[in-house]
C-alpha positions in Angstrom: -67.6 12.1 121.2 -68.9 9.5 123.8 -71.9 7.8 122.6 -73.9 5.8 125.4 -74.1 1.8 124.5 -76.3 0.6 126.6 -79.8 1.6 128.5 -82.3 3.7 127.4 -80.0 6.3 125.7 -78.3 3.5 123.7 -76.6 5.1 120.9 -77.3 8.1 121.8 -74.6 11.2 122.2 -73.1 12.7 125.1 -74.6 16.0 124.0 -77.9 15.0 123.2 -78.7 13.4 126.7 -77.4 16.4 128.3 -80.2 18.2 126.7 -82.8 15.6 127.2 -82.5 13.5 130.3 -82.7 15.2 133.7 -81.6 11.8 135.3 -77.8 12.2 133.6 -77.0 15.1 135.6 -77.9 13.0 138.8 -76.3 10.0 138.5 -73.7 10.1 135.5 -70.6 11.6 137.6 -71.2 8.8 140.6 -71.6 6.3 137.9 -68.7 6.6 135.7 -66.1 7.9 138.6 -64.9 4.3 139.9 -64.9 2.7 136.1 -61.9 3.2 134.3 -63.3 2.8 130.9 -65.2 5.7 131.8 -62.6 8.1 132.3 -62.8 10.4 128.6 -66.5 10.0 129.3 -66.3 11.8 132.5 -63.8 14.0 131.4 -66.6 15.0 128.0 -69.2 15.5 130.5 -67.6 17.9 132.6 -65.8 19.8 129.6 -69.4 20.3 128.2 -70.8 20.9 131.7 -68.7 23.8 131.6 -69.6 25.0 128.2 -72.8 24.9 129.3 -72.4 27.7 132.0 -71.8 29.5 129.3 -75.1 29.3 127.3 -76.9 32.4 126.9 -79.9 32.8 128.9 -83.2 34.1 126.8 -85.2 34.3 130.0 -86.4 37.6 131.6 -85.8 38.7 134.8 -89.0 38.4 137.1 -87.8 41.9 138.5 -91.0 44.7 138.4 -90.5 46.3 134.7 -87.0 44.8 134.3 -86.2 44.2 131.1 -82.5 42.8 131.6 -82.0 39.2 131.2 -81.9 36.7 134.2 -78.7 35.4 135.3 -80.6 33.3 138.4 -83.2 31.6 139.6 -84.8 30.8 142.6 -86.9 28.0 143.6 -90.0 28.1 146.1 -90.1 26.0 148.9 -92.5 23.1 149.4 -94.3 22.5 152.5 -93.4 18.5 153.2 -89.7 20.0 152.4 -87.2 20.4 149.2 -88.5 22.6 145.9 -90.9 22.9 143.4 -89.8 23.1 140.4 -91.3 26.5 139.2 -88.2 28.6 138.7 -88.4 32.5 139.0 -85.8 34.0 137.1 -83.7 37.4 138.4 -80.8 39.7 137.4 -77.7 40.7 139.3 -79.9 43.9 140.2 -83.6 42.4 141.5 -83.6 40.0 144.3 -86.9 37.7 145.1 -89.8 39.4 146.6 -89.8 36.8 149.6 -87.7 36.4 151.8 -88.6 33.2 153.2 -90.3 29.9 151.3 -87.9 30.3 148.4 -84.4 29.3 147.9 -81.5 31.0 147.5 -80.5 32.9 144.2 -78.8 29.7 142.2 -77.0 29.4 138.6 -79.0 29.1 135.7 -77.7 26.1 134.9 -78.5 22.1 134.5 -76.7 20.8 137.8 -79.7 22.7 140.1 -81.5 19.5 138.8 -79.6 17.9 141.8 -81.4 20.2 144.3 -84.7 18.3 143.7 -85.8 15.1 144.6 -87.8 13.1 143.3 -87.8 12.3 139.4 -91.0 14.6 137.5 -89.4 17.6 139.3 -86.2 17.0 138.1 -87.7 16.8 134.8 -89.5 19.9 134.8 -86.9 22.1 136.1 -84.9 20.6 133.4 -87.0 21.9 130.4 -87.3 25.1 132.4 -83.5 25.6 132.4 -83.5 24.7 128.6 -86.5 26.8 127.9 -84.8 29.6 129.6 -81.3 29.0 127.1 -83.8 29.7 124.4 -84.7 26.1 123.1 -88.6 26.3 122.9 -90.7 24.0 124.4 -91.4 21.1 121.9 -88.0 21.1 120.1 -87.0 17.2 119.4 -83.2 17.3 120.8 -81.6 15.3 117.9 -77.8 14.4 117.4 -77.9 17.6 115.1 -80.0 19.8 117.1 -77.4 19.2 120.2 -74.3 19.1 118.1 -75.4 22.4 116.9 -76.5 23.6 120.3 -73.0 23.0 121.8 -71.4 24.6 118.6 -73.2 27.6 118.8 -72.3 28.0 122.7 -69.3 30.4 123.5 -66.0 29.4 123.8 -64.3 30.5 126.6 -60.5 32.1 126.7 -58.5 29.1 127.1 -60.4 27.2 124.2 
């Protein structure tokens, strides 16, 4: 288990950053690729970035009286240019009721935090994709509380 030694997550885990900081899934990969040191730690990330993809998703598709769970999301446009981060969430059945001035359909997932610029959007999407894995709004993201998190997730076939 990598624990960060240094910076504002000092002493913190692997895990538990990935569910709090926004920033980590920014910068860590270009950070830690040219360190050797860093190796296992980029290695962990990735494993669990991958577990991750697997977490169930709790939010509701945005699809007229759907009631089947979302496996996108799609972010509106802003008008100076990139996204706001106010997600709308859709199944493999519904697509968005735009078709212009939103993104794309993207994963439901904590890499689309790269898609957004500037720091309180990357933020806010990031409880929004944590919301929408079912961790309510509010919940302190302890060692426990992400050791358990990651636990909990699915294992995939080759694990």
């Amino acid at each position: 288990m990598y624990r960060f030694k240094g910076g504002e997550n000092a002493g913190r885990t692997l895990t538990q950053v990935l569910l709090r900081d926004a920033s980590i899934w920014v910068w860590f990969e270009s950070w830690a690729e040219d360190k050797p040191a860093l190796r296992k730690a980029l290695k962990e990330f990735n494993r669990l970035r991958r577990k991750l993809r697997r977490a169930p998703i709790r939010a509701k598709c945005y699809g007229r009286d759907c009631k089947r769970r979302a496996k996108w999301m799609t972010l509106p446009l802003y008008y100076r240019g990139g996204y706001l981060p106010r997600p709308y969430f859709w199944c493999d059945k519904h697509e968005p009721w735009e078709e212009s001035g939103i993104s794309g359909k993207l994963p439901i997932h904590f890499d689309v935090v790269k898609v957004l610029k500037d720091k309180l959007g990357q933020k806010q999407i990031h409880r929004r994709i944590r919301e929408a894995m079912g961790i309510p709004k509010g919940t302190k993201i302890t060692e426990k509380f992400a050791k358990e998190f990651f636990a909990n997730l699915p294992q995939s076939p080759s694990n």
